[in-house]
MDAnalysis code that builds the backbone (N, CA, C; Angstrom):
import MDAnalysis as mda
import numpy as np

u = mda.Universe.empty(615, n_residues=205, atom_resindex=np.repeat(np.arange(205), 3), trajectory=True)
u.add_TopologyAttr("name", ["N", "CA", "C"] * 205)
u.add_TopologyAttr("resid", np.arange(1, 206))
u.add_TopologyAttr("resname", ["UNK", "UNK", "UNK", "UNK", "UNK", "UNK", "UNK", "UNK", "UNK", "UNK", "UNK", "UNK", "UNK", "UNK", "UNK", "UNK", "UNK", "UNK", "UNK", "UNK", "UNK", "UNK", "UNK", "UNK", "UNK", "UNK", "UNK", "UNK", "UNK", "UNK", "UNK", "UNK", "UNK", "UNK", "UNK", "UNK", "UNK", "UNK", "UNK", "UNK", "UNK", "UNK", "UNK", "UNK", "UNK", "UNK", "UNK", "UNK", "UNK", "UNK", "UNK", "UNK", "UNK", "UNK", "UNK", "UNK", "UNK", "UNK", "UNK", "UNK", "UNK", "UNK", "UNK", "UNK", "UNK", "UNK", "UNK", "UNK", "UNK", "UNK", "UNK", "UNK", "UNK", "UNK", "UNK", "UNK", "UNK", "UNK", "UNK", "UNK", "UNK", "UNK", "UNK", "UNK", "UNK", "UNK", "UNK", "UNK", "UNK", "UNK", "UNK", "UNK", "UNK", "UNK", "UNK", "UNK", "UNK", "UNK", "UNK", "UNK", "UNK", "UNK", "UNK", "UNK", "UNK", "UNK", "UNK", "UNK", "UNK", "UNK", "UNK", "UNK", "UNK", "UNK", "UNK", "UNK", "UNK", "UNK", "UNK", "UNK", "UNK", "UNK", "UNK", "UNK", "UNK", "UNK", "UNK", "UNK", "UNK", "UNK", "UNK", "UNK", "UNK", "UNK", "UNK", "UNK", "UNK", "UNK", "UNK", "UNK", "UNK", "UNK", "UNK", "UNK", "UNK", "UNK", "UNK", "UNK", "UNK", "UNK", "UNK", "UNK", "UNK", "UNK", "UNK", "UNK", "UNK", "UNK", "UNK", "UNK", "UNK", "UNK", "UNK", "UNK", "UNK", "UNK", "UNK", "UNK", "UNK", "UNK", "UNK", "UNK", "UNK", "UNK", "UNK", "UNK", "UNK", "UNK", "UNK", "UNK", "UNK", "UNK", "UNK", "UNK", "UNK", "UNK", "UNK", "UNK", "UNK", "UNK", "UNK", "UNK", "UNK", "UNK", "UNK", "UNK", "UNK", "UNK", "UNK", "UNK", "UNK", "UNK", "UNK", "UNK", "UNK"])
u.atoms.positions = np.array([
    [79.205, 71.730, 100.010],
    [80.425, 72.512, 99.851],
    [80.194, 73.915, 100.402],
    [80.719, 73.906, 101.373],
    [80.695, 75.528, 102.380],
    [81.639, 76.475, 102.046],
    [82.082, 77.646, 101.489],
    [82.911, 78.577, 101.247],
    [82.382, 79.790, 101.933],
    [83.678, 80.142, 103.052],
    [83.281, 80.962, 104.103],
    [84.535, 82.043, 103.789],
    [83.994, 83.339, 103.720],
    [85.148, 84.696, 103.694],
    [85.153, 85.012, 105.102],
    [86.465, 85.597, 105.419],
    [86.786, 85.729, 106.702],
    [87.656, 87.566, 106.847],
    [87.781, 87.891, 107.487],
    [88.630, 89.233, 107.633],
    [87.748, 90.595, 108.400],
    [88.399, 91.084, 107.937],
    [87.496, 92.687, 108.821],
    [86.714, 93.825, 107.845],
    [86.554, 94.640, 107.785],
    [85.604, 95.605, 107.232],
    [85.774, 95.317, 105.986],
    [86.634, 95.092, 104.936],
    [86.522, 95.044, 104.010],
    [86.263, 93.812, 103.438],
    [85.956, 92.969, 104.035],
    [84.804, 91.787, 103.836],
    [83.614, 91.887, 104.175],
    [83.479, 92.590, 105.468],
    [82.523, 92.977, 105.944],
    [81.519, 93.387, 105.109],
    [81.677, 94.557, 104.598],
    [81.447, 95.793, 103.563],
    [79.581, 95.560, 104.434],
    [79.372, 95.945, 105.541],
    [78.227, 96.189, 106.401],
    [77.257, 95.084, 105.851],
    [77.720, 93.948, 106.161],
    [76.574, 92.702, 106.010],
    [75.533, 92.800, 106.873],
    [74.514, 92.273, 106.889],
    [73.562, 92.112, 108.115],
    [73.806, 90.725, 108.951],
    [74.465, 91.280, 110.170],
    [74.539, 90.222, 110.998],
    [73.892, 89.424, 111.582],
    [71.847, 89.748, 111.377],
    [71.188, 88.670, 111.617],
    [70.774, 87.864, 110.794],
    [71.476, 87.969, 109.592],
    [70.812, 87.249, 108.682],
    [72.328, 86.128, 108.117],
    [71.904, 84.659, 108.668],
    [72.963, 84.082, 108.493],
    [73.756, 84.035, 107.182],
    [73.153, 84.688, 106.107],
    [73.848, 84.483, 104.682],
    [73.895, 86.077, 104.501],
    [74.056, 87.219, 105.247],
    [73.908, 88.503, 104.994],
    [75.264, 88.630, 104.163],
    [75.374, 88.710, 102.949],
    [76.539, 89.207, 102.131],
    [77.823, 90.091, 102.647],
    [76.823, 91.171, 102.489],
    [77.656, 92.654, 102.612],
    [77.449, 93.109, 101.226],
    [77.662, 94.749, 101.121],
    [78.147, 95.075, 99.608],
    [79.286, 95.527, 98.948],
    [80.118, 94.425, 99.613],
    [82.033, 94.249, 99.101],
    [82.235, 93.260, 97.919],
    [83.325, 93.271, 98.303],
    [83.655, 92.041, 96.752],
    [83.349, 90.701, 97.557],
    [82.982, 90.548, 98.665],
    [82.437, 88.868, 98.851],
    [80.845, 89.200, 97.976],
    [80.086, 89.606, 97.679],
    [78.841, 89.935, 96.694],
    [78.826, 89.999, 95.662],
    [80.068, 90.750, 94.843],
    [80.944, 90.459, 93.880],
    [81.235, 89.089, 93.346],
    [81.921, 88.377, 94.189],
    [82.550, 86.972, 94.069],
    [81.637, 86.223, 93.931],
    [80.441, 86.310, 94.737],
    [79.043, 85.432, 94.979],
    [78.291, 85.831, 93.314],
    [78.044, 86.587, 93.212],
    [77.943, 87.396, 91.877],
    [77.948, 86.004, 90.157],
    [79.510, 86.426, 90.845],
    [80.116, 86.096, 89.705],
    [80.249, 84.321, 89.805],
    [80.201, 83.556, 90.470],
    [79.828, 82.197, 91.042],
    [78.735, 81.238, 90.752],
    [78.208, 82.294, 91.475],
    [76.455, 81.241, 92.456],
    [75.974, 80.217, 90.970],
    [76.155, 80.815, 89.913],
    [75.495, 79.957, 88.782],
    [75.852, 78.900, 88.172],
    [77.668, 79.002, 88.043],
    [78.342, 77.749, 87.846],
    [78.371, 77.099, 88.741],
    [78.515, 77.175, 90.231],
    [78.467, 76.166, 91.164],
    [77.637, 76.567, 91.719],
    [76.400, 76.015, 91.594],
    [75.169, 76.070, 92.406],
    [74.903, 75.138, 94.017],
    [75.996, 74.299, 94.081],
    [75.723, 73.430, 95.024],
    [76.812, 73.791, 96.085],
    [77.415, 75.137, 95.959],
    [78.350, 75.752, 96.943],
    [77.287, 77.039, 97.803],
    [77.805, 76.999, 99.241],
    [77.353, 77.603, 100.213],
    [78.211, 78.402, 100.589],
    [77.634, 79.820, 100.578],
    [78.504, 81.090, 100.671],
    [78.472, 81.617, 102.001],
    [79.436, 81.752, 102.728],
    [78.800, 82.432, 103.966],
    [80.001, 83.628, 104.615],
    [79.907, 84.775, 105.063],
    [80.775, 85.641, 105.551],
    [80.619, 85.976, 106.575],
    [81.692, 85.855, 107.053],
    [82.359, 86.309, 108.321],
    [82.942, 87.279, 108.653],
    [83.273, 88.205, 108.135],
    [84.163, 89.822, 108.361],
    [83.188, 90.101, 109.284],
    [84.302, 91.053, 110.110],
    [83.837, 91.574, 111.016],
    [84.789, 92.809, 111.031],
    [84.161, 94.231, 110.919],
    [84.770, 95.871, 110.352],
    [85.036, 95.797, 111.889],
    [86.266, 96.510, 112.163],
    [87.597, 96.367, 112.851],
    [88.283, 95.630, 113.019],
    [88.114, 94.283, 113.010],
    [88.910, 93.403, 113.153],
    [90.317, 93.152, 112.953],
    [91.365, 93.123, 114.183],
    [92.703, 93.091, 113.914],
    [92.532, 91.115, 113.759],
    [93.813, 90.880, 114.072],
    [94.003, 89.681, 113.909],
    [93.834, 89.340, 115.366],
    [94.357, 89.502, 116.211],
    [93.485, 89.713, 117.761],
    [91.854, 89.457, 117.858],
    [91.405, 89.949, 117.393],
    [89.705, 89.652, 117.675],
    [89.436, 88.649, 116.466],
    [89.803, 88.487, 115.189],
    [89.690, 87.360, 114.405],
    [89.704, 85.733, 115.541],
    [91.039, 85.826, 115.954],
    [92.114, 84.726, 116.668],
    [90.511, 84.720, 117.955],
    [90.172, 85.495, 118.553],
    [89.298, 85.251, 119.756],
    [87.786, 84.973, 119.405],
    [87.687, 84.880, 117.754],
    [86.287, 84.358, 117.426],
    [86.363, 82.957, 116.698],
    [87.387, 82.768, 116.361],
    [87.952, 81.670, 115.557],
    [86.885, 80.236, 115.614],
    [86.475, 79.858, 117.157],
    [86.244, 78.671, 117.060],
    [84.579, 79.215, 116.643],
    [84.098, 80.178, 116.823],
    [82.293, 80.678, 116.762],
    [81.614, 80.544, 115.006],
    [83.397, 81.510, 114.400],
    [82.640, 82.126, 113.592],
    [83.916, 81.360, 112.329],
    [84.243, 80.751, 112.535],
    [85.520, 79.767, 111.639],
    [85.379, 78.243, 112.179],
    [85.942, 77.539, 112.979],
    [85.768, 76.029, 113.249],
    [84.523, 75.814, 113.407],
    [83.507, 76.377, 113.455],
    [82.016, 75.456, 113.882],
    [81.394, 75.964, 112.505],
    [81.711, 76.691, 111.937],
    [81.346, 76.628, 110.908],
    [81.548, 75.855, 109.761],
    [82.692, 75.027, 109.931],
    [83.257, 73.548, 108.772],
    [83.272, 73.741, 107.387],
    [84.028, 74.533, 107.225],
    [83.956, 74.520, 106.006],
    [84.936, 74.109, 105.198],
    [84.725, 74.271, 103.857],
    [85.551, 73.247, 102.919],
    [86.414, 74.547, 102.406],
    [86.446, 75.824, 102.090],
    [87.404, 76.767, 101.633],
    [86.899, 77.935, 102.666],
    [88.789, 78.454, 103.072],
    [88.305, 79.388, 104.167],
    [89.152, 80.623, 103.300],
    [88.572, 82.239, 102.818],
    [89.240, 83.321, 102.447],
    [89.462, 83.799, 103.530],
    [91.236, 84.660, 103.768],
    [91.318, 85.216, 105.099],
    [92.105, 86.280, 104.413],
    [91.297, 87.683, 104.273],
    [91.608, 88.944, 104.026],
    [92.037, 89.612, 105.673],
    [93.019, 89.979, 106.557],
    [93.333, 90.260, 107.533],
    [94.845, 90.750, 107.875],
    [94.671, 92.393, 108.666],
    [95.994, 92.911, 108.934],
    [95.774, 94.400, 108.884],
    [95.267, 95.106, 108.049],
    [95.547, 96.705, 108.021],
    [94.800, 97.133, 109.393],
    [93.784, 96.422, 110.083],
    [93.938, 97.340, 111.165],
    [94.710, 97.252, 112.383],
    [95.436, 96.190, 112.000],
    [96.773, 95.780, 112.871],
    [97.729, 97.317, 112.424],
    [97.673, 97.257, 111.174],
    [98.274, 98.910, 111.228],
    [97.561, 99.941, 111.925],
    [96.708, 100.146, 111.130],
    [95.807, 101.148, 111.344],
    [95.415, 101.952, 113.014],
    [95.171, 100.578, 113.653],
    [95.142, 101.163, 115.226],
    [96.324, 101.853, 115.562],
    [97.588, 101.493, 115.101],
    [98.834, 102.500, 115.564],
    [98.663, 103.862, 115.304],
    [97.873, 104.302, 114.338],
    [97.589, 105.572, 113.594],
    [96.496, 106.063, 114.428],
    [95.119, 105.699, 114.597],
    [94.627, 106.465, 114.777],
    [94.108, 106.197, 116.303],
    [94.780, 104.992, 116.814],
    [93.927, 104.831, 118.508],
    [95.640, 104.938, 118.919],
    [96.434, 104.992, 119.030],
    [97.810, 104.791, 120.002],
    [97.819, 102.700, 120.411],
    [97.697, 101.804, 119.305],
    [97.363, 100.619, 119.987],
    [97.667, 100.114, 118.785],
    [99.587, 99.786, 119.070],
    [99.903, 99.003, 117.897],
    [100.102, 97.681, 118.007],
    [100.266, 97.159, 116.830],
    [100.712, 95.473, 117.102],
    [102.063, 95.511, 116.474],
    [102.757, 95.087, 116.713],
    [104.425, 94.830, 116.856],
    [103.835, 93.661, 115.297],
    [105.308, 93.488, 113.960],
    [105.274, 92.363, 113.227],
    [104.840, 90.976, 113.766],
    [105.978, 91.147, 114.459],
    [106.483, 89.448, 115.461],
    [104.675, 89.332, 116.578],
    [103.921, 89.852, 116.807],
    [102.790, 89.727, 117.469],
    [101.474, 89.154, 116.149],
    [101.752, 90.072, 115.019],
    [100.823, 89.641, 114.041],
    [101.135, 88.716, 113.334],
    [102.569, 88.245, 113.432],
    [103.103, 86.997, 112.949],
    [102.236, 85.603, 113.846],
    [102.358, 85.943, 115.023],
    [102.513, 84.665, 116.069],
    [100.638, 84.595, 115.913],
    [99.617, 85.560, 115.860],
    [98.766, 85.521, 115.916],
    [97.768, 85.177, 114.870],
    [98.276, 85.396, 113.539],
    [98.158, 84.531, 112.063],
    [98.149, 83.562, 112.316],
    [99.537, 82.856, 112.397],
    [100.252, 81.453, 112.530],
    [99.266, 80.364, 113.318],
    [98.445, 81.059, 114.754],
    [97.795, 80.438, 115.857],
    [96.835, 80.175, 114.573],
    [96.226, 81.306, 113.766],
    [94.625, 81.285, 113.203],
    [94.949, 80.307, 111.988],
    [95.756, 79.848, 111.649],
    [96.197, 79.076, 110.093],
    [96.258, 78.049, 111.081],
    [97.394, 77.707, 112.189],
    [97.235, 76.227, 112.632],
    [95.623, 75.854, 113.299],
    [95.017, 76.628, 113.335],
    [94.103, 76.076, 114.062],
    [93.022, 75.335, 112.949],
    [93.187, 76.543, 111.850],
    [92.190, 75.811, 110.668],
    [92.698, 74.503, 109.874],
    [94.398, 74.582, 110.342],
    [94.840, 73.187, 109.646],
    [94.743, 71.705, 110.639],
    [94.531, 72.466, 112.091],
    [94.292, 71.539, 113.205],
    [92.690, 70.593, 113.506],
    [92.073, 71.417, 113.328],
    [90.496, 71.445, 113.292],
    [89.391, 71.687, 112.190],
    [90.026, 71.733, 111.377],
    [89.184, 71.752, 110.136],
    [89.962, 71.137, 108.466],
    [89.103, 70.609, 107.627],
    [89.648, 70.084, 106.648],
    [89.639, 71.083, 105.428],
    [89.316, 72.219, 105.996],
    [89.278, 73.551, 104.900],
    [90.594, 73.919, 104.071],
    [90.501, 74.144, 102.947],
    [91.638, 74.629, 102.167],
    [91.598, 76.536, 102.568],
    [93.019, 76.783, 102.682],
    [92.814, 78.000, 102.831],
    [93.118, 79.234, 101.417],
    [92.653, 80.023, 101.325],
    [93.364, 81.597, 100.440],
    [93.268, 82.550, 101.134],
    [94.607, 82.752, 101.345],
    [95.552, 83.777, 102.100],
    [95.396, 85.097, 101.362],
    [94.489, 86.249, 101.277],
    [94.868, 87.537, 101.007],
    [95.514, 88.111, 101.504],
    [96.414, 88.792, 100.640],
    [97.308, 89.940, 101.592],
    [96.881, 91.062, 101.517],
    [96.581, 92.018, 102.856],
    [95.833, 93.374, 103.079],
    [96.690, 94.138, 102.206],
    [96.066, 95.303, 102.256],
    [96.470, 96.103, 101.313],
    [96.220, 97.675, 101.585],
    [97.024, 98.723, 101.406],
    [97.066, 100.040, 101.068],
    [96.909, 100.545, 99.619],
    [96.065, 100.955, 99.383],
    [95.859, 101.521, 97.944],
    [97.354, 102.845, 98.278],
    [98.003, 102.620, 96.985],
    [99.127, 103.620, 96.663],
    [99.052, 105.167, 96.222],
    [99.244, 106.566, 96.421],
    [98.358, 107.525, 96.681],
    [97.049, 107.807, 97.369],
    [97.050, 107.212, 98.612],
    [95.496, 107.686, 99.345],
    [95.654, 108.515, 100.113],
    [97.168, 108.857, 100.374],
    [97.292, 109.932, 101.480],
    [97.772, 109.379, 102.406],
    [97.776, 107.833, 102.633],
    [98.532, 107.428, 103.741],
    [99.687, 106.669, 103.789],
    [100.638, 107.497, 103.460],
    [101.858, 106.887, 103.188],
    [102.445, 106.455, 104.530],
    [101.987, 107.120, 105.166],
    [102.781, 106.815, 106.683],
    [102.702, 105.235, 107.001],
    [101.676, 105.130, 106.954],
    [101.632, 103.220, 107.046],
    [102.031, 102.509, 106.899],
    [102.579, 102.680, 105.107],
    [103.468, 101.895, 104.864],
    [104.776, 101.327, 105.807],
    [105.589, 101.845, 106.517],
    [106.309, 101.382, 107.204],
    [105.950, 100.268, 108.113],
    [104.834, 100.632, 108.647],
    [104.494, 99.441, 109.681],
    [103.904, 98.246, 108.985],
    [103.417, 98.523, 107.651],
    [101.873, 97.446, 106.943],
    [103.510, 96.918, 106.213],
    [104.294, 97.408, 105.581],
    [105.230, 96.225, 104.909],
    [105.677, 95.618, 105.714],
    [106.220, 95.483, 107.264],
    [106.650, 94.504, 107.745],
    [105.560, 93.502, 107.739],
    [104.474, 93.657, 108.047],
    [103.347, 92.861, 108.105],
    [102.687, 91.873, 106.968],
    [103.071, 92.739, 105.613],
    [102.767, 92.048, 104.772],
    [104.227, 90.910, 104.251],
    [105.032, 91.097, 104.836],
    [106.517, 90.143, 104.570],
    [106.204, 89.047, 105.192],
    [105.317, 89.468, 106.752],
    [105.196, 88.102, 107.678],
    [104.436, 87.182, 106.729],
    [102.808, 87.972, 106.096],
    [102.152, 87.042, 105.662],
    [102.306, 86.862, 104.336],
    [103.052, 87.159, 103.634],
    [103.840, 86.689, 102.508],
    [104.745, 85.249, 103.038],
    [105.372, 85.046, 104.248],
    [105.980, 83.951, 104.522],
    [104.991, 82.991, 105.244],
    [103.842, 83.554, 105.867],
    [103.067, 82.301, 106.310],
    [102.108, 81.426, 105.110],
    [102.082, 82.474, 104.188],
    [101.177, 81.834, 103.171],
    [102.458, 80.443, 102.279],
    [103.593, 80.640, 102.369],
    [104.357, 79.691, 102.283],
    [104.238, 78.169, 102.685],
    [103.874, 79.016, 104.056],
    [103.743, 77.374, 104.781],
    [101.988, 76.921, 104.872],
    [101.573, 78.028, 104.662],
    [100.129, 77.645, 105.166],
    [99.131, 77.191, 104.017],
    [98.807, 78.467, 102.819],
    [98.076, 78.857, 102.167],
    [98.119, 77.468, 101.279],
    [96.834, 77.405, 100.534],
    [96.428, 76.604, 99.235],
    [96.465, 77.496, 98.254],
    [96.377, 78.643, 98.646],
    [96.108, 80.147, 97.374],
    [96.856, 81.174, 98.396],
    [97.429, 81.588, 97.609],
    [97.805, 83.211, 97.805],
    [97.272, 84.305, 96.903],
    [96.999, 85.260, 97.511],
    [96.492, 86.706, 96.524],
    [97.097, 87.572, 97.122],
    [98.556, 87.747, 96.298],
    [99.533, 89.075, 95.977],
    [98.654, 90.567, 96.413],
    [97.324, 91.043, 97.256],
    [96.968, 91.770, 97.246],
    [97.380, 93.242, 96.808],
    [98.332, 93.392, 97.444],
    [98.555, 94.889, 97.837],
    [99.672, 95.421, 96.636],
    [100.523, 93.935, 95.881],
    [100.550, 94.262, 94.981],
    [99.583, 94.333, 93.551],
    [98.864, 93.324, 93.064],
    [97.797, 93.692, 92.586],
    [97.279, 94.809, 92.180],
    [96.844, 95.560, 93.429],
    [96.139, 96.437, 93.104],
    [97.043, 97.692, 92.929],
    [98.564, 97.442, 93.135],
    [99.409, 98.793, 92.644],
    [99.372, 98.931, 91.427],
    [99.334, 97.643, 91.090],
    [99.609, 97.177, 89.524],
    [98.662, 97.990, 88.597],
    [97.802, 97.813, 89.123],
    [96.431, 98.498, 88.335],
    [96.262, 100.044, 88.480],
    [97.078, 100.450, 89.230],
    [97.632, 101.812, 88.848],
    [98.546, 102.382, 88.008],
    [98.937, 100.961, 86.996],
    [100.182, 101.906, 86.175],
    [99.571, 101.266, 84.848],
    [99.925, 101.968, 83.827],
    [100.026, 101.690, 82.478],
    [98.413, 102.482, 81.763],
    [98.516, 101.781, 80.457],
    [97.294, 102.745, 79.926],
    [96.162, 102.873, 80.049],
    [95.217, 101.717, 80.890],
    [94.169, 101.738, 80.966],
    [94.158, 101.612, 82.556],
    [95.236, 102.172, 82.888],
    [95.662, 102.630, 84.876],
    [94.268, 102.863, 85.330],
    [93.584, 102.595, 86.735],
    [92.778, 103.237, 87.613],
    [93.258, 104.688, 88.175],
    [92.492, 105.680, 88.852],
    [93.313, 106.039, 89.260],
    [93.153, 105.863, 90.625],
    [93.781, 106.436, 92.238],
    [93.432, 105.843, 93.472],
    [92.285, 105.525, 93.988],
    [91.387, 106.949, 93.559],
    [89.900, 106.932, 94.099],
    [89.246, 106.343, 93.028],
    [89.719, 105.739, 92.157],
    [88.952, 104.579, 91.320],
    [88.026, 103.662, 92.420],
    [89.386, 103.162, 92.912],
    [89.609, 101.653, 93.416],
    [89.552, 102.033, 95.556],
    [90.021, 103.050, 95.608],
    [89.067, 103.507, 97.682],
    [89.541, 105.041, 97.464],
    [88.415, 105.588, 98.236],
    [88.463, 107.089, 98.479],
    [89.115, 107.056, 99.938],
    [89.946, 106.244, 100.821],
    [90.531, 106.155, 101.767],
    [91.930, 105.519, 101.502],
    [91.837, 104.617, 100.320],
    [92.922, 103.721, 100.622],
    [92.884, 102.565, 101.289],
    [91.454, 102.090, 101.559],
    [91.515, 100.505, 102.663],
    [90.242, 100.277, 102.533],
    [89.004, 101.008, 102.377],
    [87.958, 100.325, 101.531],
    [87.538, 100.654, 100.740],
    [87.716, 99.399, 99.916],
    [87.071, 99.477, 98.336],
    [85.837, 100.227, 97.947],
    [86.332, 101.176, 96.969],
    [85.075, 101.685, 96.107],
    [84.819, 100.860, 94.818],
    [83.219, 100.903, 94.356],
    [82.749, 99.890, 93.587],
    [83.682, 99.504, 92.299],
    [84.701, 99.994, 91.887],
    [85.785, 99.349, 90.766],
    [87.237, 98.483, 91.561],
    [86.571, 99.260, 92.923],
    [88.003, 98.368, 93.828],
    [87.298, 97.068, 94.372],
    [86.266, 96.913, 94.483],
    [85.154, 95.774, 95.024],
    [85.158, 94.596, 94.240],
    [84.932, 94.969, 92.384],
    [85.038, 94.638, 91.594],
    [86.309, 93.912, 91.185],
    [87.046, 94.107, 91.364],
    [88.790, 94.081, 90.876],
    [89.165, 93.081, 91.690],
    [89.048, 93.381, 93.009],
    [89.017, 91.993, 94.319],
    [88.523, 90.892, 93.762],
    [87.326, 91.299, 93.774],
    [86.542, 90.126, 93.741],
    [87.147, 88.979, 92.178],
    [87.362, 89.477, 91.313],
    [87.858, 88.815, 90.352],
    [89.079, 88.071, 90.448],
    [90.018, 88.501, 90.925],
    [91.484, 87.734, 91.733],
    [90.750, 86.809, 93.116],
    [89.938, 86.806, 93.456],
    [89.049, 85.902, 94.789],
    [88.279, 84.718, 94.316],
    [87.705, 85.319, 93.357],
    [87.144, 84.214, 91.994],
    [87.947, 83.392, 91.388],
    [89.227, 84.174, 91.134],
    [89.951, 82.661, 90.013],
    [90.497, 81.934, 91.113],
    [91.063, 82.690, 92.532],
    [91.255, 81.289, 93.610],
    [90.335, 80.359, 93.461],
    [89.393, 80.375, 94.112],
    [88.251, 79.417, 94.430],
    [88.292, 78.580, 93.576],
    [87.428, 79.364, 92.213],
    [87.520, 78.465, 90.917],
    [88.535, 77.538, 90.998],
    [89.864, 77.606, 91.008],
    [90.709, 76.756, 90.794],
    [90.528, 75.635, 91.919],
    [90.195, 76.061, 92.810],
    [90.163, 74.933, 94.212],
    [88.712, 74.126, 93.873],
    [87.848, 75.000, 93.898],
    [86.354, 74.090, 93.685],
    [86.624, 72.925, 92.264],
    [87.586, 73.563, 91.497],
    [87.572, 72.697, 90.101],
    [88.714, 71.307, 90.156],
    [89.420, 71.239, 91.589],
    [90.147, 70.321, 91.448],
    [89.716, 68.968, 92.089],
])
């Protein structure tokens, strides 16, 4: 049983790329964490790669996703589909990150017998970058509707973690990222626990 995380820096969280089981120290380490002991006969392996739009995901797909075969695929992917509009001049249009998802979901439903969980990227709420929002909600509507057709799991991300900004035992922003897009160790934590009860539920059926 192979369980492979997939997405960009914040899966990433600086794994060692020569080392075929290099973690990272994100919530895929977290998740592994909290795992490895009840299901001992599951194989963890990550794939993030820090920048990654859905563009360079889609052009590694068959290397570092189909030859890898696995039985559950996590696909955390999209804010730097925002993000490049902000800080390089190099945006992706909705309808482009739509069509380019869609390719990376049919291909894993084409070529592989993997169940998928669909994360939805996320902006931590007060980080300072409100501007984003405009472009990251169309984006997150697309993959709110592909996980419809696609997903075995969905994770409400970006709401989630608003959530955990309100009420009495609230985080506050820099709890959970001192940027807003990668997790600091209570935002690592927090992931990883909504990533955990996916699986769980899939490995247990």
């Amino acid at each position: 049983m192979r369980v492979l995380f997939q997405g960009d820096s914040v899966t990433d969280a600086e794994r060692d790329r020569s080392e075929f089981y290099g973690y990272g120290n994100g919530y895929v380490k977290y998740v592994i964490d909290e795992l490895k002991e009840a299901y001992p006969e599951v194989e963890f392996v990550n794939r993030g790669c820090g920048g990654d739009r859905t563009k360079e995901l889609l052009a590694r797909i068959g290397r570092d996703l189909v030859d890898l075969d696995p039985d559950i695929v996590t696909i955390l992917i999209g804010i730097n589909d925002t993000w490049r509009r902000f800080d390089n001049n190099d945006p992706t249009s909705a309808e482009e990150f739509r069509d380019r998802y869609e390719t990376i979901l049919k291909t894993i439903k084409e070529k592989t017998h993997a169940k998928i969980v669909m994360i939805e990227a996320f902006l931590i709420y007060g980080s300072g970058k409100e501007e984003f929002r405009e472009d990251l909600n169309a984006k997150l509507d697309e993959t709110r509707k592909l996980a419809v057709k696609y997903a075995d799991k969905f994770i409400p991300l970006n709401g989630l973690l608003a959530k955990a900004l309100v009420g009495e035992d609230a985080y506050e922003p820099e709890d959970l990222s001192a940027d807003g897009i990668h997790p600091a160790e209570a935002g690592k934590a927090l992931i990883a626990d909504y990533v955990s009860e996916a699986l769980v539920e899939l490995l247990e059926e």
